[in-house]
C-alpha positions in Angstrom: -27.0 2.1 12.4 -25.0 0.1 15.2 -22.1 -2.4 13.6 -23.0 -5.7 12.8 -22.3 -8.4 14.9 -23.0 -11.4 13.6 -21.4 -13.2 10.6 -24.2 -13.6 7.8 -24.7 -15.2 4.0 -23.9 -13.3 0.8 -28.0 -12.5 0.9 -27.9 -11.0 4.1 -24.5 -9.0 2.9 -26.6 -7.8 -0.3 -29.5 -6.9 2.4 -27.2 -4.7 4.5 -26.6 -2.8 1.8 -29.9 -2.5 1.1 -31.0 -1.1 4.7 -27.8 1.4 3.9 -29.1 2.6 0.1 -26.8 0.8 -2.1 -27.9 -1.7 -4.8 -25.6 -4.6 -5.3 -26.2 -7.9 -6.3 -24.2 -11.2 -5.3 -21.6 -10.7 -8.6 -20.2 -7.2 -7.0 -20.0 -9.3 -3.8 -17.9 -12.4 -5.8 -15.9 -10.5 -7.4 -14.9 -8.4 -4.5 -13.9 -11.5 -2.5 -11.6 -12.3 -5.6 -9.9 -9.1 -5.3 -9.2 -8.9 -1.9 -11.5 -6.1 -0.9 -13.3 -9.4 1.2 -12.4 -12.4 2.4 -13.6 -15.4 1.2 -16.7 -17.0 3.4 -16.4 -19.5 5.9 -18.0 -22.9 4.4 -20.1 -24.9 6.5 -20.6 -28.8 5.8 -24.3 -30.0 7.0 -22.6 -33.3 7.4 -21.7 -36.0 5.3 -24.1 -36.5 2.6 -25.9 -33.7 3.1 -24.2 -31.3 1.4 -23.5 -28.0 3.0 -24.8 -24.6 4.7 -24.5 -21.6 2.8 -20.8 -20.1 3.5 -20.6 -17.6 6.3 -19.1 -13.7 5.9 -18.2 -12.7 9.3 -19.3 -9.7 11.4 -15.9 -7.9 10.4 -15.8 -8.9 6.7 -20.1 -7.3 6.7 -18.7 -4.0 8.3 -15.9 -3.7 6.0 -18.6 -4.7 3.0 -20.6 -1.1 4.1 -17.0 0.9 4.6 -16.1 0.0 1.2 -20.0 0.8 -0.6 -19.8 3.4 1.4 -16.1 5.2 0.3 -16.9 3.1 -3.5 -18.5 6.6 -5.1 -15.5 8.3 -4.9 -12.5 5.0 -6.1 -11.9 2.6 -8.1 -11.2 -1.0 -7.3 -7.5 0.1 -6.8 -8.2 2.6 -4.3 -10.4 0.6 -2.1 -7.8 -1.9 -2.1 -6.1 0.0 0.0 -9.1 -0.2 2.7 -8.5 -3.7 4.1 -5.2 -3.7 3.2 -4.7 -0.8 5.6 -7.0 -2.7 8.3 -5.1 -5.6 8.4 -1.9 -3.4 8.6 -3.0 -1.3 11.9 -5.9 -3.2 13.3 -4.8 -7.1 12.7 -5.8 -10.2 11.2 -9.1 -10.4 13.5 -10.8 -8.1 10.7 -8.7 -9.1 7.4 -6.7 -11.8 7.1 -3.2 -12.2 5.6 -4.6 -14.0 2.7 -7.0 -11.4 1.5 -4.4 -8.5 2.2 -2.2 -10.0 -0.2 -4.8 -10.3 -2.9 -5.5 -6.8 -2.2 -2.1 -5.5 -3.0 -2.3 -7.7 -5.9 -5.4 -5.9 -7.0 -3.8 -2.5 -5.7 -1.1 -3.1 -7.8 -3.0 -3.9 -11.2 -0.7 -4.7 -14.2 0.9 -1.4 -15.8 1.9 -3.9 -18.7 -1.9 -3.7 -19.4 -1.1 -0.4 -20.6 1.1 2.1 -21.2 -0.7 4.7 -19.5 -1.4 2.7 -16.3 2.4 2.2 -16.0 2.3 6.1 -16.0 0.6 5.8 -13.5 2.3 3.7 -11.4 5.5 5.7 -12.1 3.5 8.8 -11.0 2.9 7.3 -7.8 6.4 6.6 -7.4 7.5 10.1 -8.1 4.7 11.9 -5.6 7.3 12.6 -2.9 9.9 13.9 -5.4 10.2 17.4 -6.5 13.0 20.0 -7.0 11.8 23.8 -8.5 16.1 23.8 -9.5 15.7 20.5 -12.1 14.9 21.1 -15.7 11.0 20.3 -17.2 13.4 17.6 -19.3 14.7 16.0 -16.1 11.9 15.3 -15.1 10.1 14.0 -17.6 13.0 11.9 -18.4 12.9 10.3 -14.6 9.1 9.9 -15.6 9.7 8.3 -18.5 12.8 6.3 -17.1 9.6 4.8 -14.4 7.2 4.1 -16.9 9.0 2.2 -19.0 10.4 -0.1 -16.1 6.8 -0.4 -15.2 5.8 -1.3 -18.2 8.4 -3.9 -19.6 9.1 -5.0 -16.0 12.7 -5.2 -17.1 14.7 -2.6 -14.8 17.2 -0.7 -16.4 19.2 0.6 -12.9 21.8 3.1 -14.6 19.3 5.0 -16.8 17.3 5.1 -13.0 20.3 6.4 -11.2 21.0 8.8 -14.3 17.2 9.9 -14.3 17.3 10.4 -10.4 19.9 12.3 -10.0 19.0 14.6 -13.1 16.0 15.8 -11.0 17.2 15.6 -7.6 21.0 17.3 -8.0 20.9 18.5 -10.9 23.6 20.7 -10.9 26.1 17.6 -10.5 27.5 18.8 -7.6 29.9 16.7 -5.6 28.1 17.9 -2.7 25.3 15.7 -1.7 22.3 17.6 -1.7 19.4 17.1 1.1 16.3 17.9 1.4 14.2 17.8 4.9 15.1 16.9 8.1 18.8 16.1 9.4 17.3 13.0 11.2 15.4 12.1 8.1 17.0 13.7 4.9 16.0 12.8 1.3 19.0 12.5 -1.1 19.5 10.9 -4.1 21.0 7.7 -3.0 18.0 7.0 -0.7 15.5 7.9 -3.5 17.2 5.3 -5.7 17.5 2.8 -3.4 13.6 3.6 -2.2 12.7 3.0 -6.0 14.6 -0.2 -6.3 13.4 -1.5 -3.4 9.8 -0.8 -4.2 10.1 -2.2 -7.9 11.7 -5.1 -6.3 8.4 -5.6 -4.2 6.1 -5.3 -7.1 8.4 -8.3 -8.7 8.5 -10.5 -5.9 4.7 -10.4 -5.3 3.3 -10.9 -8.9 5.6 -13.6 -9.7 4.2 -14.9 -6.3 7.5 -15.3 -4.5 6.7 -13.0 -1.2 5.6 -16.1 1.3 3.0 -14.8 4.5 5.4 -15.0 7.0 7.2 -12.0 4.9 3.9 -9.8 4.7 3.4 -10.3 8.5 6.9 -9.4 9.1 6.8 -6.6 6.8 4.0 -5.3 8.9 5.6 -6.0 12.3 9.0 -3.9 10.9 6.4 -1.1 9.2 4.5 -0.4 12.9 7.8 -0.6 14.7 9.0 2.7 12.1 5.8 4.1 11.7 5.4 4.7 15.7 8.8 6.2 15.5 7.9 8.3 12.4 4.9 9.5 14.6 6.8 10.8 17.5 9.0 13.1 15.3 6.4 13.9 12.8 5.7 17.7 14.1 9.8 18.0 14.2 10.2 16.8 10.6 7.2 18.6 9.7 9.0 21.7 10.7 11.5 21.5 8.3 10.1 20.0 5.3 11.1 22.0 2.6 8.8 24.1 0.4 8.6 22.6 -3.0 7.5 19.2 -0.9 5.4 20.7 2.1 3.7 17.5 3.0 6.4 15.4 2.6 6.8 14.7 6.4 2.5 13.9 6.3 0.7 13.9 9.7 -0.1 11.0 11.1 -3.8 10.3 11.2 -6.0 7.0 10.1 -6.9 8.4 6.7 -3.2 9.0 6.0 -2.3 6.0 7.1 -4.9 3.9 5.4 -4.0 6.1 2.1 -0.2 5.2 2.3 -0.6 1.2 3.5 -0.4 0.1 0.2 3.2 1.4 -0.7 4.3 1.4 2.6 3.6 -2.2 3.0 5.5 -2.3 -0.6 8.4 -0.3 0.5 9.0 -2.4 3.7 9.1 -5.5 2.1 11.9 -4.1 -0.4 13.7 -2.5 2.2 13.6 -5.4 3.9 15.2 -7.8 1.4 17.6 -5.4 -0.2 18.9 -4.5 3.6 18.6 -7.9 5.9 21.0 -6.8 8.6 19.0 -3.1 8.9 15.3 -5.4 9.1 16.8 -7.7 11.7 17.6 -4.7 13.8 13.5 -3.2 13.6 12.4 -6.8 13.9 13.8 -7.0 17.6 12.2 -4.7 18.8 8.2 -5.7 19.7 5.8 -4.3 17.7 3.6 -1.4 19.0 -0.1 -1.2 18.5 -1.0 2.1 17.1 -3.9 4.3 18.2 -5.1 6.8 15.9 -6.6 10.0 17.4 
């Protein structure tokens, strides 16, 4: 079917699903505004006295309302949080507003105080990108647990991290520092831990409510400037990832992109506060827009 548009009510949203074989009813579409996945409706008054029209979803929210029935068989909630986060992020706030991308990545984030085994989670998230074949089964499940329990009491405990970190990453306790990747974009252990921190530092900020819009728009501005960067070495780095982390110099293509948006987003904005002078630097530069082949 061609895209919609035309904005249209919460019935006609239900309808289009219809015409594209998913049942849904107006609660799935409520409660998806909550989280973020849409945005909320334009009201309309019918003047005064006269109450009001029934609220408008725009053309770009209705598409985005069949992108996410459509990719919803396969992911939860959290997942498809990542969908308009990731649209806002490389297409603008035309389709998703700043508004509903934070209460996306509030959704995305959930709360691993909830439970002990979705703070596992999280941690597991966190320790994708890490590996090393030399560290001990009990190094790393001590840098796991080290993550979970941050997660979980949201109290960081930064020498047990740093401990944990280098335990799996240089485990030998070398005074060398040891690399991995790339010259022009090496993963040690410093830049793991201060990745982490700034990362957990995020996930504070933004549930206590304390990252303001002008910060998630500048976050993105400093995340494209990288990101277009990233993409013109990317087959270099690639080259010389190692082999106990083959992908961890990923190709650059939408579904990557829209995969990652989340903690990239989350990573920028720690970055950013724990190194000012660094995200003045990116911020200079204009941001590109980014095509995706």
């Amino acid at each position: 079917m061609e895209p919609i548009t035309q904005p249209g009510t919460i019935e006609q949203l239900v309808s289009d699903a219809a015409a594209h074989g998913h049942a849904v009813g107006v609660r799935l579409i409520r409660d998806w505004t909550e989280q973020g996945l849409l945005d909320y409706p334009l009201r309309r008054s019918a003047g005064k006295g006269h109450g009001s029209h029934p609220a408008l979803y725009s053309a770009n929210q209705r598409n985005l309302f069949l992108t996410l029935l459509h990719h919803r068989a396969n992911n939860k909630i959290k997942s498809l949080a990542r969908i308009p986060v990731g649209i806002w992020m490389y297409w603008g706030d035309e389709f998703v507003p700043t508004s509903q991308a934070r209460r996306a990545m509030i959704t995305w984030l959930g709360d691993p105080r909830a439970s002990k085994q979705q703070a596992k989670q999280s941690a597991q998230e966190i320790l994708r990108q890490i590996d090393n074949r030399d560290a001990s089964i009990a190094a790393k499940r001590e840098l796991l647990d080290a993550l979970t329990d941050i997660a979980y009491t949201a109290r960081p405990d930064h020498s047990r991290l740093e401990r944990a970190v280098r335990g799996v990453f240089d485990p030998t306790g070398s005074k060398i520092r040891r690399a991995i990747g790339h010259p022009a974009a090496p993963m040690m252990a410093d830049s793991v831990i201060d990745l982490i921190k700034a990362r957990l530092a995020a996930v504070a900020r933004l549930r206590a409510g304390k990252v303001t819009d002008e910060e998630l728009v500048r976050a993105r501005h400093l995340h494209l400037v990288t990101f277009a960067g990233y993409a013109l070495q990317q087959p270099g780095l690639a080259a010389a990832a190692p082999s106990t982390v083959p992908d961890m110099y990923e190709p650059v293509t939408a579904e990557a992109a829209l995969n990652r948006s989340c903690g990239d987003l989350l990573t920028t904005l720690g970055m950013a506060e724990l190194h000012p002078e660094h995200a003045a630097r990116i911020a200079a530069t204009p941001a590109p827009r980014i095509s995706f082949i």
